[in-house]
C-alpha positions as CSV (number, residue, x, y, z in Angstrom):
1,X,-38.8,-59.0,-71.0
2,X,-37.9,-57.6,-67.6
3,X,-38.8,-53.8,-65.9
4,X,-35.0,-53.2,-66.4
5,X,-35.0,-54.4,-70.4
6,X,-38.1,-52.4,-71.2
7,X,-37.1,-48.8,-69.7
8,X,-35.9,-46.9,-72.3
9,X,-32.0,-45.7,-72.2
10,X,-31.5,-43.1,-69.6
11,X,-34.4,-43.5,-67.4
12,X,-34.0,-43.8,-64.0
13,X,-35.7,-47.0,-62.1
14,X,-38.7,-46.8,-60.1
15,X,-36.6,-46.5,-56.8
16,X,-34.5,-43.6,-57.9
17,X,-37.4,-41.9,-58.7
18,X,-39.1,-42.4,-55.5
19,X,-36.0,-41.5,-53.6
20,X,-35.9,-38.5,-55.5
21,X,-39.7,-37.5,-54.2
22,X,-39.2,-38.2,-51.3
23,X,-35.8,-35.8,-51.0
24,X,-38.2,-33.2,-52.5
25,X,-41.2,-33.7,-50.2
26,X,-38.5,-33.8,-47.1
27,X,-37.5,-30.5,-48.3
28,X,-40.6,-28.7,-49.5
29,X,-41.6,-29.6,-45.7
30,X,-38.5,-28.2,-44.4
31,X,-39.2,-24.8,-46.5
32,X,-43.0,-24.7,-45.0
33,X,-41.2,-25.0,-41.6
34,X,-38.5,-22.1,-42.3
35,X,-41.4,-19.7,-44.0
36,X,-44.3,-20.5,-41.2
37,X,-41.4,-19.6,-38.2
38,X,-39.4,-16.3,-40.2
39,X,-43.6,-15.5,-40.3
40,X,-43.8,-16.0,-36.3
41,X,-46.7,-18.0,-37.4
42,X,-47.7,-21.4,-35.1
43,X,-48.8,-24.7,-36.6
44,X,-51.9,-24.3,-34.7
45,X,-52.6,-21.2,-36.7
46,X,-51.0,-22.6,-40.3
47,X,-53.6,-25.2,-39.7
48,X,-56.6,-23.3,-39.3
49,X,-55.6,-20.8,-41.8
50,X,-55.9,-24.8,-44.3
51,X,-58.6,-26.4,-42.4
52,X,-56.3,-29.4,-41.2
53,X,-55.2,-30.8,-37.7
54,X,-51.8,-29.1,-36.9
55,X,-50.8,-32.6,-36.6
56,X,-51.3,-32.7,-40.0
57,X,-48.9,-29.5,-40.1
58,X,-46.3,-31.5,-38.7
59,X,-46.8,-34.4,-41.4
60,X,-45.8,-32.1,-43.9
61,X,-43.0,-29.9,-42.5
62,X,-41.9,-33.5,-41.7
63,X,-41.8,-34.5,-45.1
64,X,-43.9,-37.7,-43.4
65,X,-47.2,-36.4,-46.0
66,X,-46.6,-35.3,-49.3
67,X,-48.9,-32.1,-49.5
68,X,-50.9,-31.9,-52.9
69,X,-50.9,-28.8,-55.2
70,X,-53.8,-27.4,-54.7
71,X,-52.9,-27.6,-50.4
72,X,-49.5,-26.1,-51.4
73,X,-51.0,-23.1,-53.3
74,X,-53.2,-22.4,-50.5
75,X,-50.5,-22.8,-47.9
76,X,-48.1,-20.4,-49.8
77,X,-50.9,-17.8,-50.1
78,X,-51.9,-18.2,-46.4
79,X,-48.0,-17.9,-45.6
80,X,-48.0,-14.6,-48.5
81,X,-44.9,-16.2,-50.5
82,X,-45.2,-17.7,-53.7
83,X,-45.5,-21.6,-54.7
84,X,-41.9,-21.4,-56.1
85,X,-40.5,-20.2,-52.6
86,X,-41.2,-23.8,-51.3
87,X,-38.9,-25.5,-53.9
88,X,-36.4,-22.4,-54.4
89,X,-33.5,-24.5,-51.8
90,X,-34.0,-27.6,-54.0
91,X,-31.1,-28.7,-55.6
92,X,-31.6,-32.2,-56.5
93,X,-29.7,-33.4,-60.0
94,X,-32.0,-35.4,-62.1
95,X,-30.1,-37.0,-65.0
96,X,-33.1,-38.1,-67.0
97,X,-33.8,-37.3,-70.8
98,X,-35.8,-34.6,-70.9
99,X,-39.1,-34.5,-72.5
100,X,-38.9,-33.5,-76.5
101,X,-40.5,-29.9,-77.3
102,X,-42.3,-30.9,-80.5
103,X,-43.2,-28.3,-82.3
104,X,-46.5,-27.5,-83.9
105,X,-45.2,-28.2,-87.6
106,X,-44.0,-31.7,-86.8
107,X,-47.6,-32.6,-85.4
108,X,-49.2,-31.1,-88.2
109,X,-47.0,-33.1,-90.4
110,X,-47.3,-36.3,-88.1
111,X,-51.4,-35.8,-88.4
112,X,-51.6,-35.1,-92.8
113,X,-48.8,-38.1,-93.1
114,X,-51.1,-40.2,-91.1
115,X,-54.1,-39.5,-93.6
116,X,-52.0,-40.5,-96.2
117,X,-53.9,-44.0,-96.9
118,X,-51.4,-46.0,-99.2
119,X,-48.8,-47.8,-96.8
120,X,-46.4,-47.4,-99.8
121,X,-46.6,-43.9,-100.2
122,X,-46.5,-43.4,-96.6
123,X,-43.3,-45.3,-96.5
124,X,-41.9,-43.0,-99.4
125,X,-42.8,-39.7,-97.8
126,X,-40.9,-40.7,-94.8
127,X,-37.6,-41.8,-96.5
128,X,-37.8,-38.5,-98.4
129,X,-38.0,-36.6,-95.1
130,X,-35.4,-38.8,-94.1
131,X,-33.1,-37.9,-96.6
132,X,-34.1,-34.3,-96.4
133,X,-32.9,-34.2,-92.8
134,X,-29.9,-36.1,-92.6
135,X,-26.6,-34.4,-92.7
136,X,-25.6,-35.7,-95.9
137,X,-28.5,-34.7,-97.6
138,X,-27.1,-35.2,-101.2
139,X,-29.5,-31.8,-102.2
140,X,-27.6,-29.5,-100.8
């Protein structure tokens, strides 16, 4: 079975994905630039205020480096905006599924249905929910 075969529906491919970090890391950079100048702050001084080479200043405002988290959080404080000011001009569509928000009764459930031992009454618990759930749920 190929990449491509074994992706689930709606899933975009590797490359879409990495083109889409890269837009983002292109613009965070761009946002570190337009914050660190409306500051009147230099690279020079961005750099020291992280403990980097303003070379490595430029690498980011680039977009050439992706920055970690933990460098972004300490660049937004240094700069006095929040985290969310870097990705605030973002725009990107992403036309993925979104994760499912499970909620704690399902996992419950998942967990005592999973302790049920016989495979048969496993099987029946499950086509009851099943019924229970549908839309013609002859119960009701």
């Amino acid at each position: 079975m190929t990449e491509e075969e074994q992706r689930e529906p709606n899933m975009p491919d590797r490359e879409a994905l990495g083109e889409l970090a890269n837009g983002v890391d292109q613009q965070v950079g761009l946002s570190i630039k337009n914050r660190r100048q409306q500051r009147g702050v230099t690279q020079q001084e961005l750099a020291r205020a992280l403990g980097i080479s303003y070379q490595q200043v430029q690498k980011y405002e680039n977009g050439t480096n992706r920055i970690s988290a933990g460098r972004l959080y300490i660049l937004a404080k240094a700069l006095n905006i929040t985290v969310g000011d870097f990705f605030s001009e973002i725009d990107q569509p992403f036309s993925s599924k979104s994760l499912a928000v499970t909620s704690e009764d399902v996992v419950l459930t998942a967990k005592e249905l999973n302790a049920v031992r016989d495979p048969r009454v496993r099987n029946s618990i499950r086509a009851l929910v099943r019924i229970l759930g549908s839309d013609n749920d002859p119960f009701y």
